[in-house]
Every structure is written in structure tokens, then in C-alpha cells.
C-alpha positions in Angstrom: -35.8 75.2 -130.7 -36.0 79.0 -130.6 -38.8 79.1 -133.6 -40.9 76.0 -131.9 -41.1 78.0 -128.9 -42.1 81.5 -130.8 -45.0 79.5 -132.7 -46.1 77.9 -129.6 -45.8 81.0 -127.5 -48.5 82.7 -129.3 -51.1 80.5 -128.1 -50.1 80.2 -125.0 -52.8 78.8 -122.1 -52.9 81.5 -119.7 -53.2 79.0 -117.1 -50.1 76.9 -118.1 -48.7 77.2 -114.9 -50.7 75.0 -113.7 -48.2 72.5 -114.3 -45.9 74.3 -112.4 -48.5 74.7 -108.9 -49.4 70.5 -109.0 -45.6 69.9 -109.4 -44.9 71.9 -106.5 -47.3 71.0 -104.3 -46.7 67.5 -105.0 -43.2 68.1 -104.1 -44.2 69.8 -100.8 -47.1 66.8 -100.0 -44.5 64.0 -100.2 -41.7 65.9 -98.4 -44.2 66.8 -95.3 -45.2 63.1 -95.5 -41.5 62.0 -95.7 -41.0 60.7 -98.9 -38.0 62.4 -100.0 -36.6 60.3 -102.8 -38.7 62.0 -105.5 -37.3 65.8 -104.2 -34.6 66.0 -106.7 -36.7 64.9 -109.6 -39.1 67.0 -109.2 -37.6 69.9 -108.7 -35.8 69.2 -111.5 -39.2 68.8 -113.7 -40.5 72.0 -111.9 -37.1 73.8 -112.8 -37.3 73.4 -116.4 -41.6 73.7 -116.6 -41.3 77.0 -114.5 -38.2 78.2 -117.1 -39.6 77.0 -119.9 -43.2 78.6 -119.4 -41.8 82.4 -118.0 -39.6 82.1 -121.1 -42.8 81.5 -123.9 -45.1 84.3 -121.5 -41.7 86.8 -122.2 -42.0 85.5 -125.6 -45.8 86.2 -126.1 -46.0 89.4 -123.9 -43.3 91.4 -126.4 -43.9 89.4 -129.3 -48.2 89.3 -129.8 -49.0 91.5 -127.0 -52.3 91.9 -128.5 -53.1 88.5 -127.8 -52.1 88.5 -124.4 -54.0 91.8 -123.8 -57.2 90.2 -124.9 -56.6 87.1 -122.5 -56.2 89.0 -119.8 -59.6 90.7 -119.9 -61.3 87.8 -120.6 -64.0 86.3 -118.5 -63.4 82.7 -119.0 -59.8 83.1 -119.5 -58.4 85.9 -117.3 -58.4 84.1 -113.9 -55.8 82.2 -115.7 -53.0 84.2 -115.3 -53.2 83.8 -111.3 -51.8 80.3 -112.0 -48.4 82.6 -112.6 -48.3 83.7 -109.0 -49.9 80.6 -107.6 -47.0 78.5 -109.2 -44.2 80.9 -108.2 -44.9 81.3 -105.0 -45.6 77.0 -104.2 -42.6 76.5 -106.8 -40.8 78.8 -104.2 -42.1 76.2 -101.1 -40.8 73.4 -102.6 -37.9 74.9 -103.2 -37.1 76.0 -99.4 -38.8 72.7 -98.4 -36.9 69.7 -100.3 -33.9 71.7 -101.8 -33.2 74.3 -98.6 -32.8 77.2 -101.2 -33.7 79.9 -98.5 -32.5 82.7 -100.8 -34.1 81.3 -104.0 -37.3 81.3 -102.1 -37.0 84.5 -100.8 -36.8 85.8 -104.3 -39.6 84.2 -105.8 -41.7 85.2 -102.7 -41.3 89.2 -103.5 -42.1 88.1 -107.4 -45.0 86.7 -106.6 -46.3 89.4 -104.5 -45.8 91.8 -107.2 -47.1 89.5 -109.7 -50.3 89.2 -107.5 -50.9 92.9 -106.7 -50.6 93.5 -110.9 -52.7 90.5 -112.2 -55.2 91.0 -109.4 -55.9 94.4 -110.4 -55.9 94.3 -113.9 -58.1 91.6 -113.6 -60.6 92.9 -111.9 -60.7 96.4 -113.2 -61.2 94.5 -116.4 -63.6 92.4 -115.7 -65.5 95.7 -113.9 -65.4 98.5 -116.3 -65.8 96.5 -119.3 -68.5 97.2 -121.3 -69.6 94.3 -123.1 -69.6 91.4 -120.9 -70.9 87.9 -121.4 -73.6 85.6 -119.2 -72.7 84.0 -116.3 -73.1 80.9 -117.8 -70.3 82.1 -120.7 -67.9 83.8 -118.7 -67.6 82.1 -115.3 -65.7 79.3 -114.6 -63.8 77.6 -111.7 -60.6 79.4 -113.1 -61.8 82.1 -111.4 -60.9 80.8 -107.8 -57.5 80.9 -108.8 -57.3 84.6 -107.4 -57.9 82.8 -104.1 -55.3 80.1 -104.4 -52.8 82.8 -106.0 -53.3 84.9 -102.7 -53.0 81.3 -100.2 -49.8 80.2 -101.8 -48.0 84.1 -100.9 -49.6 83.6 -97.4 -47.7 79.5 -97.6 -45.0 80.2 -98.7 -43.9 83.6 -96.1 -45.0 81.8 -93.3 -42.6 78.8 -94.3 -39.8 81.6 -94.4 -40.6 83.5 -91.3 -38.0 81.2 -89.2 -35.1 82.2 -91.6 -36.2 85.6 -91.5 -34.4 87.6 -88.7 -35.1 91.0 -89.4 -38.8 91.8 -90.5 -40.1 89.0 -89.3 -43.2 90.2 -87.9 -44.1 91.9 -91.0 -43.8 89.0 -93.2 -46.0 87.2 -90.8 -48.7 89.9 -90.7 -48.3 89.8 -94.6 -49.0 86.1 -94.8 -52.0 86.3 -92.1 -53.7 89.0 -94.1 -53.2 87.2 -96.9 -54.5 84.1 -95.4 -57.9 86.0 -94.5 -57.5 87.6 -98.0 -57.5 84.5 -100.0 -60.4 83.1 -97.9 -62.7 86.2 -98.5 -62.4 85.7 -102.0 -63.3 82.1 -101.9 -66.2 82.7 -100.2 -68.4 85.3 -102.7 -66.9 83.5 -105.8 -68.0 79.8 -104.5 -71.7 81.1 -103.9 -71.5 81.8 -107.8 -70.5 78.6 -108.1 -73.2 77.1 -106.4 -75.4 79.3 -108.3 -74.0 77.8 -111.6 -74.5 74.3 -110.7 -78.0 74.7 -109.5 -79.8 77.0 -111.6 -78.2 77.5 -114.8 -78.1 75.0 -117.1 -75.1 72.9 -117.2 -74.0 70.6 -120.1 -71.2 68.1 -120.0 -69.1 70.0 -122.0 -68.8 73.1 -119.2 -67.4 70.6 -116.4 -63.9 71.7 -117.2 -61.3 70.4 -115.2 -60.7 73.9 -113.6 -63.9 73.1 -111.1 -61.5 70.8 -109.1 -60.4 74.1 -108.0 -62.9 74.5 -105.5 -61.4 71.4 -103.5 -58.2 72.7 -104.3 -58.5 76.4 -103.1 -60.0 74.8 -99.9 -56.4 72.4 -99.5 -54.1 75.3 -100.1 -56.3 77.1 -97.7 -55.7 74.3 -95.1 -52.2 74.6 -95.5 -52.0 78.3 -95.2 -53.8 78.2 -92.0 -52.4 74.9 -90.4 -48.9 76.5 -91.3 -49.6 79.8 -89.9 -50.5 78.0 -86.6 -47.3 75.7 -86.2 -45.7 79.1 -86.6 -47.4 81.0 -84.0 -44.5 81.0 -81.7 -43.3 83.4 -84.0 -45.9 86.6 -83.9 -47.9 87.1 -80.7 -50.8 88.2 -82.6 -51.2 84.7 -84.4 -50.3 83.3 -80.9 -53.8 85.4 -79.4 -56.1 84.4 -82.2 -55.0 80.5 -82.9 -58.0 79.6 -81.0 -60.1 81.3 -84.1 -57.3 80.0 -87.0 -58.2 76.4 -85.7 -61.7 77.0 -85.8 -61.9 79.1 -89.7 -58.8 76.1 -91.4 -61.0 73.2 -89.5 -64.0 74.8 -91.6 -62.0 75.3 -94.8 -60.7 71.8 -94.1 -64.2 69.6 -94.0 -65.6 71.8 -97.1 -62.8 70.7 -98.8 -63.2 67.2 -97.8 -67.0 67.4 -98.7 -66.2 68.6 -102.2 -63.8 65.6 -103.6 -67.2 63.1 -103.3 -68.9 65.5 -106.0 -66.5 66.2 -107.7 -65.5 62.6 -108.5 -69.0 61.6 -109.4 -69.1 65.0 -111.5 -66.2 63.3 -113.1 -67.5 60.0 -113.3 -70.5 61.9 -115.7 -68.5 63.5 -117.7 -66.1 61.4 -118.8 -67.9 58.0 -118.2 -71.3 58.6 -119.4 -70.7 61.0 -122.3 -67.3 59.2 -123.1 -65.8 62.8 -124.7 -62.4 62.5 -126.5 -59.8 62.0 -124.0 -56.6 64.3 -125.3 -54.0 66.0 -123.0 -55.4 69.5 -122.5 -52.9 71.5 -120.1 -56.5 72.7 -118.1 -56.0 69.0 -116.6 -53.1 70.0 -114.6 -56.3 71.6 -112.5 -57.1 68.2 -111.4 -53.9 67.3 -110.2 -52.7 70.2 -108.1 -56.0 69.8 -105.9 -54.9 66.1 -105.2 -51.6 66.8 -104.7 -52.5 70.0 -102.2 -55.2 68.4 -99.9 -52.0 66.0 -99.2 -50.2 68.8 -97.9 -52.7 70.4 -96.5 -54.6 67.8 -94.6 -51.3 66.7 -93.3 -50.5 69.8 -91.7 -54.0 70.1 -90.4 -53.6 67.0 -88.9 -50.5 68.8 -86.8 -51.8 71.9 -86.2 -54.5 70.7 -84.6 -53.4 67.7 -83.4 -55.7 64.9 -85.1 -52.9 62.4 -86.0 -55.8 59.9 -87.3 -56.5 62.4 -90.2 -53.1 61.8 -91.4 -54.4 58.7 -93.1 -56.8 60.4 -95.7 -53.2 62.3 -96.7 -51.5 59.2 -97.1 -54.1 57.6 -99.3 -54.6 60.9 -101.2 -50.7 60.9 -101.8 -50.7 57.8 -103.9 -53.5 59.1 -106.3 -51.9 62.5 -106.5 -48.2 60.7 -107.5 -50.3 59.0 -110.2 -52.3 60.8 -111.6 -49.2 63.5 -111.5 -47.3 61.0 -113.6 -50.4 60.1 -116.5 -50.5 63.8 -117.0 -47.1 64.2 -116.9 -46.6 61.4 -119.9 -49.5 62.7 -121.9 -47.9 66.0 -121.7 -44.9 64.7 -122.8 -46.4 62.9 -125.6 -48.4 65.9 -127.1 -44.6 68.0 -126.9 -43.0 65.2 -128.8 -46.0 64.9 -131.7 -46.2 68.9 -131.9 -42.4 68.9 -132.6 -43.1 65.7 -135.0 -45.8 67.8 -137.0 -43.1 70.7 -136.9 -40.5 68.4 -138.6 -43.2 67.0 -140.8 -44.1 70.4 -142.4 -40.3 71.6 -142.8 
């Protein structure tokens, strides 16, 4: 088991934890909506991914460092590595949400804040003072919103832990707000670029990689950050003074994300249905997933926050193509662990 895990660990996807986030945030959607009979399996599933992958990135970091180093200040692949805070910190909501592991929460909270304040730096002082560096067209992608979702998901998951949080309670609110207007600030210059892309660069079937789903998904964990933040505005008088403003900036967030999942389907629909590529599990497809698991959340809570119960619905009907399209992925990852360990066997 051991030496499957070293040879696989070298080649590790930087943005494995993907798995991990649409897990989570599945988890979170169904238990808002009150579906609580999947909680324990799918925290159990989310246990042993989020174990499994910090236990091949240990694995890689000491063992090929050199590989991991070159990731990192990658263009196309860099942005990856935010999947690492992003799934730590919603891992951590469903945690506190369907299991009531207050502490275990807490914990992964402060890791993911000091996961985001090293990857986000390295990353971008990479990506600045590097010398060589490739065409737009080469070197972004929709990974690259993933610093955005990475900083939502801190802002998510403090915000659902202010109420057990007696002492320091204001700070962790303040932390969650700024990260709240953080994680929207960086949306905003990166999804110009990928306008930019779309329109006047040329774009082959082959680039619309599932991480462009992103751009919906950023938008629902944005949602959810700021419909949270105002259900918990009891809590800080300063989100109490500006809730009018936190309606108005999630409600925005909120119909862009709605207007992306039309485009992005029929983006989908031209990829895959008119160019018919080789369907093979590809642990990038996870992208896919987590966005249609976290508008369910996130238009949910919307609906609260601002009181629009008949927008509930579109979270309901997004909740049953989240819980299958969760569970195809799930089986072809499945299936592509058991052949890798059959080709394993094969050459012993």
C-alpha cells in the first residue's frame, strides 16, 4: 500500500483536493436543505480523501520536492494548490455542520488560514518575478480563481463558528468579513481575464477544461460567504451597520452566478457533444461538481438571508444534479484506483 502511494505521489494533481471541496460542500448543501441521511457517509468519504491526499502531498513535498517546486510556480498549474485550503477549510464546515465537531473545525480553520497566507504568496510572487513566462493563452486558466474560492471558504467556515466562539468573537468575524471582500476582489480582475480569453483569444475545444466551472462556482461559495455573514449579523455590530450593502454586493455575486451555469452548460454541450473527446476520469472533473454542489448551498442561504423563500427551489433542483453527478465521479474515480492498482499487480 505504502509503495502504490509513493509512485503515485510523485505525480500528484496539484488540484486533487478538489475532491475533497465538492465532497464537502455537497455535504453542507444537503444538510442546509435537510437531507441528513447521507452526513455520515460522506464524511466518511471526505475523511479518508482529505487523509489520503495530505498523506501523498507529505509524501511528494519530502520525497520529489523538486517536482512540487516546479508546480507551484507554474502558470497553468499553480492555482492548483488553493484547492488545499479551499478543501480544508469547507471539509472543516461539514464537519461542524453534519458531524458538530466544533473543535475539529476550529483546527482546520487556523490550518487553512496559514495554508492560505503561504500558497497565496508564493504564488503570486512566483507568478510576478518570474522571468520567463508563457502567453495568456498558455498559462491562464480557470484554476486560477481558486485563490478566490480558497479565501471564501476561510471567510464560510469562521462565520459558521463565530456562535461557539466566546472569546474573540469579534475578531474572527472581522477576519471572515475581510476575507469575504478579499475573496470578491480577486474574483473580479481575474474574471475580466477570463472574459478576455473567451472573446479574443483563440479558443479550441481542447482548453475548455473542466476548471472554467469555477467561475460559477467561485460566485456560489461567494453567496454563501455573504448570505452566512448576514444570518450572523447579530453577532458583530459592524456587519449589523453594513447588511444593507452585504445584501446588495451577495445578491450581485448571486445572479452572476446564476447567469454563468446557461454558458457553461452549452460550453459543455460543445465540448463534449460535438467534438466527442475521450471520456476518462480526470481528477480536474471534480471542478465540475463542487460548483453544483456549492450554488446548492449557497442559493439556499441566499434565499434566507434575504428572505426570497421562492429561490429555494433552483437549490432543490440543483441538489439532485449535484448528488449525481457527485456519485458518477465518485465511481469513475473509484474505477481508475482499482485499474491503477490492477496494472501495479500486473507488472509485479
Amino acid at each position: 500500500m505504502i509503495d502504490i502511494l509513493m509512485k503515485q505521489a510523485k505525480h500528484l494533481f496539484p488540484g486533487s483536493f478538489a475532491s475533497v471541496m465538492a465532497t464537502g460542500a455537497l455535504a453542507v448543501g444537503l444538510n442546509l436543505l435537510g437531507f441528513h441521511g447521507l452526513a455520515p457517509i460522506l464524511i466518511a468519504v471526505n475523511t479518508v480523501l482529505y487523509t489520503v491526499l495530505w498523506l501523498m502531498t507529505l509524501i511528494r513535498l519530502f520525497r520529489w520536492p523538486r517536482e512540487v517546486r516546479v508546480d507551484v510556480v507554474s502558470h497553468s498549474k499553480g492555482a492548483g494548490f488553493f484547492t488545499l485550503v479551499a478543501g480544508t477549510a469547507v471539509f472543516g464546515s461539514q464537519l461542524l455542520l453534519t458531524g458538530g465537531c466544533i473543535m475539529i473545525a476550529k483546527v482546520l480553520w487556523f490550518t487553512a488560514l496559514i495554508l492560505w497566507a503561504v500558497i497565496m504568496y508564493t504564488f503570486f510572487t512566483a507568478m510576478t518575478i518570474r522571468k520567463e513566462k508563457p502567453p495568456l493563452e498558455k498559462g491562464f486558466n480557470g484554476t486560477w480563481l481558486l485563490s478566490s474560492v480558497a479565501t471564501q471558504s476561510i471567510a464560510v467556515l469562521g462565520t459558521l463558528l463565530s456562535p461557539s466562539v466566546h472569546q474573540h468573537q469579534d475578531i474572527l468575524l472581522f477576519t471572515s468579513l475581510s476575507m469575504y471582500f478579499l475573496g470578491s476582489m480577486l474574483y473580479l480582475p481575474l474574471m475580466a481575464l477570463i472574459f478576455y480569453r473567451f472573446a479574443f483569444v483563440r479558443f479550441s475545444y481542447g482548453e475548455l477544461s473542466p476548471p472554467y466551472w469555477i467561475s460559477m462556482g467561485a460566485l456560489a461559495i461567494t453567496t454563501l460567504a455573504g448570505s452566512s455573514l448576514i444570518l450572523h449579523a447579530e453577532y458583530f455590530p459592524l456587519i449589523n451597520e453594513i447588511t444593507p450593502f452585504l445584501k446588495g454586493f451577495t445578491l450581485f455575486f448571486w445572479i452572476t452566478g446564476t447567469w454563468w451555469i446557461p454558458l457553461l452548460v452549452i460550453l459543455t454541450i460543445w465540448h463534449y457533444g460535438f467534438h466527442r473527446p475521450p471520456i476518462r476520469y480526470n481528477p480536474q472533473i471534480w471542478s465540475m461538481v463542487f460548483p453544483l454542489a456549492m450554488y446548492t448551498a449557497g442559493t439556499f442561504q441566499f434565499s434566507k438571508a434575504l428572505q426570497l423563500p421562492f429561490v429555494s427551489v433552483l437549490s432543490e433542483g440543483m441538489a439532485f444534479l449535484a448528488v449525481g453527478s457527485w456519485i458518477v465521479v465518485f465511481l469513475a474515480m473509484c474505477t481508475a484506483i482499482l485499474r491503477s492498482f490492477g496494472k501495479m499487480g500486473d507488472v509485479k
